[in-house]
Backbone and ligand atoms as CSV (ligand in chain L), in Angstrom:
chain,resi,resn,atom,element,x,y,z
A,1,UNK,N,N,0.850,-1.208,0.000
A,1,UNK,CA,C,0.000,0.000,0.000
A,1,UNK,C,C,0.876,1.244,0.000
A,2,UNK,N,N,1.281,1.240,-0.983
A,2,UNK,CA,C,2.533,2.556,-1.635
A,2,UNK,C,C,1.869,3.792,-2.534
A,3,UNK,N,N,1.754,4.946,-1.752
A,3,UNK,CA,C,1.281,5.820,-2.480
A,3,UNK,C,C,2.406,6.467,-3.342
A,4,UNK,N,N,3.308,6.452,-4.653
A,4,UNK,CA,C,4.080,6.879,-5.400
A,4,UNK,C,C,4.363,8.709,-5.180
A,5,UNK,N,N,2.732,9.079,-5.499
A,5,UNK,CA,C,2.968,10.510,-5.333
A,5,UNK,C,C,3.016,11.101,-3.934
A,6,UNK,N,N,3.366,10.706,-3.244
A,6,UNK,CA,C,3.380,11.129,-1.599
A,6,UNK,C,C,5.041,11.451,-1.352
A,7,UNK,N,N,4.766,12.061,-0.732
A,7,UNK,CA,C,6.554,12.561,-0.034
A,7,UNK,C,C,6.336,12.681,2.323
A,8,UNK,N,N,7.411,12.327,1.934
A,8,UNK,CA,C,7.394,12.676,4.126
A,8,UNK,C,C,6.841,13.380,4.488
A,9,UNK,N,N,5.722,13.403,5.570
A,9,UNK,CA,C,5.015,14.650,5.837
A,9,UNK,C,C,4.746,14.080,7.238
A,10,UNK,N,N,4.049,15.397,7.609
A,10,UNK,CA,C,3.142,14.861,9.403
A,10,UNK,C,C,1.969,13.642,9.140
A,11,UNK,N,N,1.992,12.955,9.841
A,11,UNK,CA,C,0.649,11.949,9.828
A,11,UNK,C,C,0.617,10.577,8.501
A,12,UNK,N,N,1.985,10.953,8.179
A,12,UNK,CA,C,2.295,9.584,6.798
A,12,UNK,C,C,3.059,8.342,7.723
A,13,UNK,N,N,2.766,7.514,7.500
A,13,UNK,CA,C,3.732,6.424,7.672
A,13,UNK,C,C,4.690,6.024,7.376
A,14,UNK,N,N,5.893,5.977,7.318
A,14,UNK,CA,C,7.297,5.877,6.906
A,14,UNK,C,C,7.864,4.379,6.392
A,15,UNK,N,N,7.683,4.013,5.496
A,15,UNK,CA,C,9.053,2.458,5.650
A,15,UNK,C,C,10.504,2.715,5.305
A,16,UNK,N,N,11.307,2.552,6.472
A,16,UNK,CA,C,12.687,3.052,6.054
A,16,UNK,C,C,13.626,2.368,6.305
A,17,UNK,N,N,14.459,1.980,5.200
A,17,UNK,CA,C,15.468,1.257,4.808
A,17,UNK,C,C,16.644,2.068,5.416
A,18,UNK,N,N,17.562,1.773,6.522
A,18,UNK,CA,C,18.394,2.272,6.784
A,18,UNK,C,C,19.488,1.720,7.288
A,19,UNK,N,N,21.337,1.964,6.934
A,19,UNK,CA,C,21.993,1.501,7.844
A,19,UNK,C,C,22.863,2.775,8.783
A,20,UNK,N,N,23.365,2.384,9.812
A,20,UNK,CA,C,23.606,3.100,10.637
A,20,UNK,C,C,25.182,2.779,10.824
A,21,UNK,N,N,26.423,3.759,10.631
A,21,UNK,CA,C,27.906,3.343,11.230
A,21,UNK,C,C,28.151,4.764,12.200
A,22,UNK,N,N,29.372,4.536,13.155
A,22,UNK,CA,C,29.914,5.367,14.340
A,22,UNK,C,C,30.938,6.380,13.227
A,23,UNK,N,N,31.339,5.979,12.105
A,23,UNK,CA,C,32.046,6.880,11.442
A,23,UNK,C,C,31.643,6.669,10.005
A,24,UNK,N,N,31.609,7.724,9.231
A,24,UNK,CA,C,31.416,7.171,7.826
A,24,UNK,C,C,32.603,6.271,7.100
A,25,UNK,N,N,31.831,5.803,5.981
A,25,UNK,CA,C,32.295,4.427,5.712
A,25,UNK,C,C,33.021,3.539,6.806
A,26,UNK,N,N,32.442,3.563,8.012
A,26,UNK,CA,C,32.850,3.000,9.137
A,26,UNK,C,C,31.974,1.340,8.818
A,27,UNK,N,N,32.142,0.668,10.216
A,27,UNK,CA,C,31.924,-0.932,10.031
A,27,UNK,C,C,30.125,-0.103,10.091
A,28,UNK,N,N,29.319,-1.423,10.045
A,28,UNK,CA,C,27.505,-1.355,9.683
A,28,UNK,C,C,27.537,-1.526,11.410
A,29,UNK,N,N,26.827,-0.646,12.284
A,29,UNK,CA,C,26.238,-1.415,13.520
A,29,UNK,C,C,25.191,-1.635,13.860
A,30,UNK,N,N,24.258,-0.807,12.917
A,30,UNK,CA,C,22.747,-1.429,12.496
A,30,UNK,C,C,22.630,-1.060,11.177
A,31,UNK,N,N,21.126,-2.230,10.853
A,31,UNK,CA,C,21.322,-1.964,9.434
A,31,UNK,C,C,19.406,-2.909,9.299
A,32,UNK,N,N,18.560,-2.079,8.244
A,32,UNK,CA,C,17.326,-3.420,8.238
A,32,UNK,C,C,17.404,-3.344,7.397
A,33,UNK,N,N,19.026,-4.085,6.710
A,33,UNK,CA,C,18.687,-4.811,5.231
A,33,UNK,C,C,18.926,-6.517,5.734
A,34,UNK,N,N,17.510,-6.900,5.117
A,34,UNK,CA,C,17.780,-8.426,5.737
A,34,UNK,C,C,16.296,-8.583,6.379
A,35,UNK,N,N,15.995,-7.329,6.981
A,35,UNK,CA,C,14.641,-7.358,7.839
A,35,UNK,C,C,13.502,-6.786,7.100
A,36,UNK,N,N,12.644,-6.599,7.875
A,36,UNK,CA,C,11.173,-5.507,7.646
A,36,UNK,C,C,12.023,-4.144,7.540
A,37,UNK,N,N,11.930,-3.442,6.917
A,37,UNK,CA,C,12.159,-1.860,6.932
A,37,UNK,C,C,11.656,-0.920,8.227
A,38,UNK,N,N,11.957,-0.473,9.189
A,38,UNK,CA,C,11.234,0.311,10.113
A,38,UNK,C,C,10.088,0.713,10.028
A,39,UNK,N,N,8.938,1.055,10.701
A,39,UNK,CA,C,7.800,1.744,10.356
A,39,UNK,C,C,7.481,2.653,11.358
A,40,UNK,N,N,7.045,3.564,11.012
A,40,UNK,CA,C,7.190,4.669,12.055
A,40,UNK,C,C,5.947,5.878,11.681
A,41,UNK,N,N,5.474,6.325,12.316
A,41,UNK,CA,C,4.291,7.799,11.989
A,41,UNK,C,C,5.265,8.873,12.301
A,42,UNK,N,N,5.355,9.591,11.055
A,42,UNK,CA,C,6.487,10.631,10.970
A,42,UNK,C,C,5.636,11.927,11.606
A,43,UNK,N,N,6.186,13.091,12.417
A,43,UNK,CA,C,6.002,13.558,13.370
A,43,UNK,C,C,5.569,13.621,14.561
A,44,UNK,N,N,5.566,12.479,14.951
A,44,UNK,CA,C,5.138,12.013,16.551
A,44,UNK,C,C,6.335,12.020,17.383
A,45,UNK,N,N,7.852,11.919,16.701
A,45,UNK,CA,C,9.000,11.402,18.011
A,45,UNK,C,C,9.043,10.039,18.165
A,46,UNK,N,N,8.739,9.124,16.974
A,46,UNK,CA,C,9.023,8.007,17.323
A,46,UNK,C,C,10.011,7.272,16.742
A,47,UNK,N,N,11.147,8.155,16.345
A,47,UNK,CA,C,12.501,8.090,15.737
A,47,UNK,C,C,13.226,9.254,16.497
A,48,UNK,N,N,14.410,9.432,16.261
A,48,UNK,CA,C,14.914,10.458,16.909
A,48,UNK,C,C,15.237,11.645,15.961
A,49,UNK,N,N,15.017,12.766,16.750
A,49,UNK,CA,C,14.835,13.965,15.501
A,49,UNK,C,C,15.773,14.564,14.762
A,50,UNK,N,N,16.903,14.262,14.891
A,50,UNK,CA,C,17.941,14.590,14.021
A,50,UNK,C,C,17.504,13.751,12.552
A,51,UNK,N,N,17.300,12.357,12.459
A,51,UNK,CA,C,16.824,11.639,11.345
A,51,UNK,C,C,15.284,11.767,11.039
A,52,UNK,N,N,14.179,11.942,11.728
A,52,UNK,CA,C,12.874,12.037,11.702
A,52,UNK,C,C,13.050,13.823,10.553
A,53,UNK,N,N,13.744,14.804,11.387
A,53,UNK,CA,C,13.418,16.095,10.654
A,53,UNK,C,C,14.293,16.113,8.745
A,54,UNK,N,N,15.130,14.991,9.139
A,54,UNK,CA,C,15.917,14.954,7.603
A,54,UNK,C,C,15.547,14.146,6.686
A,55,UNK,N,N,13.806,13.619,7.113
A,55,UNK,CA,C,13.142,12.941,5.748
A,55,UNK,C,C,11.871,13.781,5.524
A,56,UNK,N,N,11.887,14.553,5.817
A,56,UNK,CA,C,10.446,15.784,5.263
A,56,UNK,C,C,10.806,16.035,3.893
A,57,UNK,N,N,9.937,15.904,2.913
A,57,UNK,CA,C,9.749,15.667,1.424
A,57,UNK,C,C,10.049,14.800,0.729
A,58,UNK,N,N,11.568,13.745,1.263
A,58,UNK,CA,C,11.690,12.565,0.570
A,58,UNK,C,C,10.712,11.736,-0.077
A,59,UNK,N,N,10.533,11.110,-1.315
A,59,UNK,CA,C,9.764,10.374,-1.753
A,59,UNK,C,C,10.123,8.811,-1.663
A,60,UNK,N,N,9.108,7.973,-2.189
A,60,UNK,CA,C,9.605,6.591,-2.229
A,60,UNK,C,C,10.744,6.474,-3.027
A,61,UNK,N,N,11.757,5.436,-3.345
A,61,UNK,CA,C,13.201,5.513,-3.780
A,61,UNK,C,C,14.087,6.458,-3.281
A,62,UNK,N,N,13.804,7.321,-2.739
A,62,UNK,CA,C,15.071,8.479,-2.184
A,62,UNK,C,C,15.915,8.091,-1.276
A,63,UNK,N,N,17.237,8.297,-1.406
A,63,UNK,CA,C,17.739,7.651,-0.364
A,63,UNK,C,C,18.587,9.102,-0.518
A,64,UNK,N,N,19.401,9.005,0.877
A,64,UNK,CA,C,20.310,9.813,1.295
A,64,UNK,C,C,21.394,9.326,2.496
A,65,UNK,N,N,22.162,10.763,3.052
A,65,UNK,CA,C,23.258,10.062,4.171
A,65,UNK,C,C,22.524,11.446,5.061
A,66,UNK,N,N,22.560,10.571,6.386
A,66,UNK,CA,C,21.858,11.673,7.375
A,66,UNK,C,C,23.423,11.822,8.282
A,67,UNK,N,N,23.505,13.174,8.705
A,67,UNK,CA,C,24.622,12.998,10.386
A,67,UNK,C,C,23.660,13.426,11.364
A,68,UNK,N,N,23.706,12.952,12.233
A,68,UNK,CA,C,22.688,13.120,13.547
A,68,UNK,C,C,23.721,13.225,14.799
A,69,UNK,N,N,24.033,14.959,15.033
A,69,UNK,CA,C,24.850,14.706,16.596
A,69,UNK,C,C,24.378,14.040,17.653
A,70,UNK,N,N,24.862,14.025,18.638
A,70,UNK,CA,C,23.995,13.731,20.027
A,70,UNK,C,C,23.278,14.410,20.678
A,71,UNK,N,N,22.892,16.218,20.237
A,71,UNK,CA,C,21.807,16.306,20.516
A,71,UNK,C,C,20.554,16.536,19.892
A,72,UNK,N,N,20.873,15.825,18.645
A,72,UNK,CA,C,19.631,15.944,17.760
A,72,UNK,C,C,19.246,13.768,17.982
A,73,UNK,N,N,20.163,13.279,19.047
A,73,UNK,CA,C,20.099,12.171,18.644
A,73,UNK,C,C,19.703,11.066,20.445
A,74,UNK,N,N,20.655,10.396,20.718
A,74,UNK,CA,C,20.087,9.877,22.147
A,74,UNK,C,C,20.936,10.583,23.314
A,75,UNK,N,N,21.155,12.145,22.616
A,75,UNK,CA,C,21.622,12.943,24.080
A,75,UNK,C,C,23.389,12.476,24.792
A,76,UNK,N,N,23.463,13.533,25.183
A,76,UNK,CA,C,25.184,13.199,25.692
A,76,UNK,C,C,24.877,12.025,26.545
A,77,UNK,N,N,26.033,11.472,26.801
A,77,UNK,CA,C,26.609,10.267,27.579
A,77,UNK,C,C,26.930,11.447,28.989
A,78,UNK,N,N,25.990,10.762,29.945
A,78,UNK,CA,C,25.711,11.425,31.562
A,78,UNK,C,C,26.620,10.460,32.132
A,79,UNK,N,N,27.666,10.944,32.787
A,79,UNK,CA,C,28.779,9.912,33.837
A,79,UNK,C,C,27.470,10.043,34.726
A,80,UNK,N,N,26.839,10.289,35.685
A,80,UNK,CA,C,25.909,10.185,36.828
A,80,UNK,C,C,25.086,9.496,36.460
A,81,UNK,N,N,24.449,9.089,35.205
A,81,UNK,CA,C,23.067,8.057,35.267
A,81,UNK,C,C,23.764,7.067,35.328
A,82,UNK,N,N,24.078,6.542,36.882
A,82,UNK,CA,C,24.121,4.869,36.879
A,82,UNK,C,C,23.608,5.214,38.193
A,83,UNK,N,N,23.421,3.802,38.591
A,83,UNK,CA,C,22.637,3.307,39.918
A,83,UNK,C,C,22.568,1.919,40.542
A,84,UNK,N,N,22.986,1.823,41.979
A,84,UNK,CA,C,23.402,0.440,42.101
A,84,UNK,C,C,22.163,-0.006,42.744
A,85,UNK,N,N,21.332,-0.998,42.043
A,85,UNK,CA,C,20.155,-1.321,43.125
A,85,UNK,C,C,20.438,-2.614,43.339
A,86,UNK,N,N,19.640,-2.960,45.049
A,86,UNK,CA,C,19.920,-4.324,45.270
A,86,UNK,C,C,19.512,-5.454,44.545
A,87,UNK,N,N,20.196,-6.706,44.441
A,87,UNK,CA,C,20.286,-7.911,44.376
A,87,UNK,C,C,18.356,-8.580,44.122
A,88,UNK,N,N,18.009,-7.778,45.238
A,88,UNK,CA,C,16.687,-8.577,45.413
A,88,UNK,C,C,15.683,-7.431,44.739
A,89,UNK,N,N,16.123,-6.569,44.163
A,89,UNK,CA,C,15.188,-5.991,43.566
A,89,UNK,C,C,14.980,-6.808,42.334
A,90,UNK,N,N,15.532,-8.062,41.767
A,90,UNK,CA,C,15.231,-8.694,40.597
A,90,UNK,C,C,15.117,-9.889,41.191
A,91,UNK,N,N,14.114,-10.626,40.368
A,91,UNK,CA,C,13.596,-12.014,40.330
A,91,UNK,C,C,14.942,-12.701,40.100
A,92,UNK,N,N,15.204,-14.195,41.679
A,92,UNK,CA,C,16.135,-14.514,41.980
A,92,UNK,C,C,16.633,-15.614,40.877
A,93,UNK,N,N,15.669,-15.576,39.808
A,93,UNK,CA,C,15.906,-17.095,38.822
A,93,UNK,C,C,16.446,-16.030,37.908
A,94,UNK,N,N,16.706,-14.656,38.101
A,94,UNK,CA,C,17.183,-13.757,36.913
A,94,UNK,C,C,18.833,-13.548,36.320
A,95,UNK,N,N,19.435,-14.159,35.712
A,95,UNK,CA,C,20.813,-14.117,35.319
A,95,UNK,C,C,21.314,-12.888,34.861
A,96,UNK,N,N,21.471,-11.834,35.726
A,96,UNK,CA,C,21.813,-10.646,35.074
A,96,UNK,C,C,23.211,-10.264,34.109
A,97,UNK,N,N,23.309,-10.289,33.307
A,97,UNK,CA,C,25.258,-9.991,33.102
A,97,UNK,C,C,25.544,-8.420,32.337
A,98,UNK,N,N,26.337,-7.974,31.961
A,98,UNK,CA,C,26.887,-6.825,31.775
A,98,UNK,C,C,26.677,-6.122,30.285
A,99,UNK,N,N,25.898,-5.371,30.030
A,99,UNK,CA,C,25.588,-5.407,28.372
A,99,UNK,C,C,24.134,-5.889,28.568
A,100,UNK,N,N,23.524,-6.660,29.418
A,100,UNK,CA,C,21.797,-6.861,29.359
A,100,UNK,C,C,21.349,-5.376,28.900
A,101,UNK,N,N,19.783,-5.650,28.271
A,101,UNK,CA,C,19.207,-4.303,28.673
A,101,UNK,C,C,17.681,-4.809,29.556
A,102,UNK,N,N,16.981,-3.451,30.285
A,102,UNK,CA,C,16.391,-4.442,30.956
A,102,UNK,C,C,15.115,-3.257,30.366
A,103,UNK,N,N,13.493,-3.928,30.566
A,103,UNK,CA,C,12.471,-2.506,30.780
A,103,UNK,C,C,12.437,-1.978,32.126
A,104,UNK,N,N,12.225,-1.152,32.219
A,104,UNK,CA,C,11.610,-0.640,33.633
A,104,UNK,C,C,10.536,0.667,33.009
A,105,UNK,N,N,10.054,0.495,33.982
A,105,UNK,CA,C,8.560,1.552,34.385
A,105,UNK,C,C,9.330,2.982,35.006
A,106,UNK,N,N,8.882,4.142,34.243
A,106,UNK,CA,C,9.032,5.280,35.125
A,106,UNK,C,C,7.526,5.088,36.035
A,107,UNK,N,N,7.688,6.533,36.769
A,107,UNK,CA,C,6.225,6.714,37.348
A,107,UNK,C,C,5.426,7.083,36.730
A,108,UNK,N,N,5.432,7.738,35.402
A,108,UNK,CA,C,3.936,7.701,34.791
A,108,UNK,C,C,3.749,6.656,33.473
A,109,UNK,N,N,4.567,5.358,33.714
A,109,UNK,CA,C,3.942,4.121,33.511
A,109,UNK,C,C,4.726,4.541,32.212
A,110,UNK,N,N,5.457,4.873,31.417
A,110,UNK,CA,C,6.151,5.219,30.660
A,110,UNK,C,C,7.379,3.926,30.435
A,111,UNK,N,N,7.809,2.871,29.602
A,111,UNK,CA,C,8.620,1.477,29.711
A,111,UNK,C,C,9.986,2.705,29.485
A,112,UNK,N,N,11.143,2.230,29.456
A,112,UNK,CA,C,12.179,2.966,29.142
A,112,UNK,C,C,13.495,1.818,29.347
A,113,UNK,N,N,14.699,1.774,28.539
A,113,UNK,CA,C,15.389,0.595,28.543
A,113,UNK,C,C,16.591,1.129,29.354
A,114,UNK,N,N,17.385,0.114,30.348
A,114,UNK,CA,C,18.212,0.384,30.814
A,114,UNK,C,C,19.754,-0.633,30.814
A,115,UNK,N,N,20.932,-0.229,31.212
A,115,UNK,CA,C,21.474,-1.331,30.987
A,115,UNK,C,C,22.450,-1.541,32.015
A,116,UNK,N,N,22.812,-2.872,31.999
A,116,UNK,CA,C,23.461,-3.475,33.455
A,116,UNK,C,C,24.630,-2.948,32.976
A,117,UNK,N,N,25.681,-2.183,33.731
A,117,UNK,CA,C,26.762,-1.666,33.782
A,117,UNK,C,C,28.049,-3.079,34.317
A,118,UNK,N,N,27.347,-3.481,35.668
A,118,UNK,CA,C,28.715,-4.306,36.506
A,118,UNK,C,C,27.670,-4.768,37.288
A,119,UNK,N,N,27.419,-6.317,37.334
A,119,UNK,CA,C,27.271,-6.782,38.242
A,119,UNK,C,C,28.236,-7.260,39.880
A,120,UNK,N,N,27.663,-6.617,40.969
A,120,UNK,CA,C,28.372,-6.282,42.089
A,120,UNK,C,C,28.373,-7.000,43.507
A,121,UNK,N,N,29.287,-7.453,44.223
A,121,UNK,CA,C,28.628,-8.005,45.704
A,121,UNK,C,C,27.057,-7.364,46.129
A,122,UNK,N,N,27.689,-5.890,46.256
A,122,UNK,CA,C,26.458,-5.021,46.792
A,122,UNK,C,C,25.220,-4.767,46.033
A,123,UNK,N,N,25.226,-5.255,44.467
A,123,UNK,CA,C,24.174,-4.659,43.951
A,123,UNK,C,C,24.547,-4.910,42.824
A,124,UNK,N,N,23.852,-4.633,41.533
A,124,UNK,CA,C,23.737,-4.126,40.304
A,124,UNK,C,C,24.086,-3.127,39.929
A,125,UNK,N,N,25.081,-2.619,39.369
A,125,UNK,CA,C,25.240,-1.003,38.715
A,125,UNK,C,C,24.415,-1.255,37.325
A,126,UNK,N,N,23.512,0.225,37.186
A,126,UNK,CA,C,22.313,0.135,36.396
A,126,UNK,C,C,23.240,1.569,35.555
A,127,UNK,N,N,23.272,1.571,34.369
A,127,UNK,CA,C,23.449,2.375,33.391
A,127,UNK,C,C,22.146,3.160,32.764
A,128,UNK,N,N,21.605,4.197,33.113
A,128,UNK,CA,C,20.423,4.934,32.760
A,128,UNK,C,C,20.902,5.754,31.311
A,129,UNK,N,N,22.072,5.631,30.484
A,129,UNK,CA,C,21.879,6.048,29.039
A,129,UNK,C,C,22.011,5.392,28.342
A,130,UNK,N,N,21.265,5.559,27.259
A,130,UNK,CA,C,21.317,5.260,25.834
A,130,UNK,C,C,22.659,4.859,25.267
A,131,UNK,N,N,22.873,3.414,24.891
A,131,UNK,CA,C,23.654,2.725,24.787
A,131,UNK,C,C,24.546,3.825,23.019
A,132,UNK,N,N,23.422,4.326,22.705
A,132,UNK,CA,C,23.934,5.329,21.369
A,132,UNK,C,C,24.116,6.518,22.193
A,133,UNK,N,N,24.033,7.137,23.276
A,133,UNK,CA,C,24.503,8.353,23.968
A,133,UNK,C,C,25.608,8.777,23.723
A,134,UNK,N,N,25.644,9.831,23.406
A,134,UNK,CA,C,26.856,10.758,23.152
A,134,UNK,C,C,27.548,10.513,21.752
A,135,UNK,N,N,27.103,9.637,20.982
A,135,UNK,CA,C,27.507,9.324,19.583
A,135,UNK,C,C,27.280,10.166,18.717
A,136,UNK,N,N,27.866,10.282,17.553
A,136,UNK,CA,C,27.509,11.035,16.622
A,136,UNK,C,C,26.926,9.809,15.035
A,137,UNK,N,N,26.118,10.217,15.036
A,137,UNK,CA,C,25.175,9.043,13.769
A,137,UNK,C,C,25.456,8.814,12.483
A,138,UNK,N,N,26.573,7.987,11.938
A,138,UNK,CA,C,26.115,8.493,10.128
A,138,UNK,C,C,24.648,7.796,9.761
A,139,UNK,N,N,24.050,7.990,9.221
A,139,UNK,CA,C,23.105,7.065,8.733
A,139,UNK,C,C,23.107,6.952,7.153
A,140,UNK,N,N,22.525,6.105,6.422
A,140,UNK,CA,C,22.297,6.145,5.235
A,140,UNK,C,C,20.866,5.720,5.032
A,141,UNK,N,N,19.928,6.765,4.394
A,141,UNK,CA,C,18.667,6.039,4.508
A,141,UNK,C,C,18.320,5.975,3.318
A,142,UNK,N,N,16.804,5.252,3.175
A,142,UNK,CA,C,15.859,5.021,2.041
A,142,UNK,C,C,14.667,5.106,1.922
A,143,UNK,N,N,13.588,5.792,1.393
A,143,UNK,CA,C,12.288,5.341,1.677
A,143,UNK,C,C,11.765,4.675,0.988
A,144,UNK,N,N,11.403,2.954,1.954
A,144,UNK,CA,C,10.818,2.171,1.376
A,144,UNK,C,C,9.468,1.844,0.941
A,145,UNK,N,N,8.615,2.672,1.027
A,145,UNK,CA,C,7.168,3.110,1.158
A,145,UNK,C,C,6.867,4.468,2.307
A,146,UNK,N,N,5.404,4.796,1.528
A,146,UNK,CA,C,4.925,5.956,2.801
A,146,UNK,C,C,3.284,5.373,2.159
A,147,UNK,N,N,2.537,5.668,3.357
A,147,UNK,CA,C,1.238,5.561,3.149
A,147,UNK,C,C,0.510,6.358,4.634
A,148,UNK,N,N,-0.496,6.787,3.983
A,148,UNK,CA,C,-1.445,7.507,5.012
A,148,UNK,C,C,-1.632,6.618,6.217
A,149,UNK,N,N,-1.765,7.500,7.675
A,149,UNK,CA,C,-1.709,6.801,8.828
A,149,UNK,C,C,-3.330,6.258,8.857
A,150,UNK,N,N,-3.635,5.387,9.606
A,150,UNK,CA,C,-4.983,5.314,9.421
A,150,UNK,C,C,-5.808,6.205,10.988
A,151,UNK,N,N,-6.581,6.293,10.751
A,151,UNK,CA,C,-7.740,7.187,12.052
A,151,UNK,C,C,-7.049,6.501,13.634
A,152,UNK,N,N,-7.277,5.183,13.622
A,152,UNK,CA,C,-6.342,5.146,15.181
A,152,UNK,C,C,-5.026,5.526,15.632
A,153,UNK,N,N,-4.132,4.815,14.483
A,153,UNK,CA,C,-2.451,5.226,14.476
A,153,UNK,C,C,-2.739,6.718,14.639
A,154,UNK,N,N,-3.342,7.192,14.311
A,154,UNK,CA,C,-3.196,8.936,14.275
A,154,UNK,C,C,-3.700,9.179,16.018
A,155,UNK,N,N,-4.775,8.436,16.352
A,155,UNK,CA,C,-4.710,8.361,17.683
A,155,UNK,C,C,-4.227,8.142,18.505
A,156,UNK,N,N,-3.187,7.120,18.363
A,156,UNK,CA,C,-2.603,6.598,18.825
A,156,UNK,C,C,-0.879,7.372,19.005
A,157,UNK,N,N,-0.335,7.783,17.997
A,157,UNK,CA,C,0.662,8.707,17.598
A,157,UNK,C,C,1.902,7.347,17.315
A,158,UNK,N,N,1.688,6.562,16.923
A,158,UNK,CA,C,2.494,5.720,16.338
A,158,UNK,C,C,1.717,4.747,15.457
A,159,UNK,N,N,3.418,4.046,14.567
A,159,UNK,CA,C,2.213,3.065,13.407
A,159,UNK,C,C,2.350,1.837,14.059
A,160,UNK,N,N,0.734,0.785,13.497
A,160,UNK,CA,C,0.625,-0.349,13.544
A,160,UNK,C,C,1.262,-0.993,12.775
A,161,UNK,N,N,1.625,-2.158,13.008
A,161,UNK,CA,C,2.219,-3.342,11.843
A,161,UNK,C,C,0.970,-4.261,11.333
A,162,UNK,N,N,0.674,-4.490,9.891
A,162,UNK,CA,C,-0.796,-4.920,9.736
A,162,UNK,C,C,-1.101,-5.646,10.763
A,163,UNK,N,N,-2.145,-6.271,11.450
A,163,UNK,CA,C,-2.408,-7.736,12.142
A,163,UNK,C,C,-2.425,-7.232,13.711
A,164,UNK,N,N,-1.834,-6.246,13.872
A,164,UNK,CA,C,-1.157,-5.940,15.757
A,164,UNK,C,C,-2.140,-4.851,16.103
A,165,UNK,N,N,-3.004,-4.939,17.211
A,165,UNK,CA,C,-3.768,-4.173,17.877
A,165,UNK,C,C,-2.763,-3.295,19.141
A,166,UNK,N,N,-1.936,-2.076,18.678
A,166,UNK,CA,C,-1.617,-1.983,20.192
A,166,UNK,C,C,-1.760,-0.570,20.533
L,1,ZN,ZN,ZN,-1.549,1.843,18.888
């Protein structure tokens, strides 16, 4: 469901072919060639806005190279967001190791990913940034389709994948 004459806009749906390196022509450290293409409702924030604001007008076939600093991207690398919580704050059948990421709940029920820094006598050291924090982005993108959001996704402020109620 590919509308040809459509370009990036507010309230379109995005399919985007993209790979991602730490330097240009650097090694691939993500990449969805191989996969589904991303899907995303373009102006909601459900990409990060250094790359979300550098596909407004692109059409289907367009590809380009995006740079996304860190603060158009997952924000500087904070030495202070870590946190050692106890042992028993996790389910005791739980194998934690270093590089996990875990969900947790803020307080307004908000999921957000975190990651085990050092597992410790005293505790867990918890890493509260973005494992891409403080990076600078090359990207190379593509648009693999765009199609109108439908009446809920627009309610919703993100896209569905056909079949998924969420
Ligand atoms: Zn939804």
């Amino acid at each position: 469901m590919t509308d040809t004459e459509l370009t990036v806009a507010d309230g379109l749906v995005v399919s985007l072919d993209y790979t991602l390196r730490f330097d240009e022509g650097g090694e691939v450290v993500d990449t969805s060639a191989g996969q589904e293409p991303l899907e995303f409702l373009q102006g909601q924030g459900q990409i990060i806005p250094g790359l979300e604001q550098a596909l407004y007008g692109m059409a289907v076939g367009d590809e380009k190279d995006v740079t996304v600093v860190p603060a158009d991207g997952y924000g500087d690398f904070n030495p202070e967001a870590f946190q050692v919580v106890p042992h028993d704050a996790f389910p005791p059948d739980m194998s934690l190791t270093p590089g996990m990421g875990l969900h947790m709940r803020d307080n307004s029920g908000q999921v957000f990913e975190v990651y085990v820094a050092d597992v410790r006598p005293d505790g867990v050291l918890l890493d509260f940034n973005h494992p891409l924090a403080g990076k600078t982005l090359y990207f190379n993108v593509k648009i693999a389709g765009l199609r109108s959001a439908t009446d809920e996704e627009l309610t919703h402020g993100h896209a569905h994948s056909p079949g998924d109620e969420q």
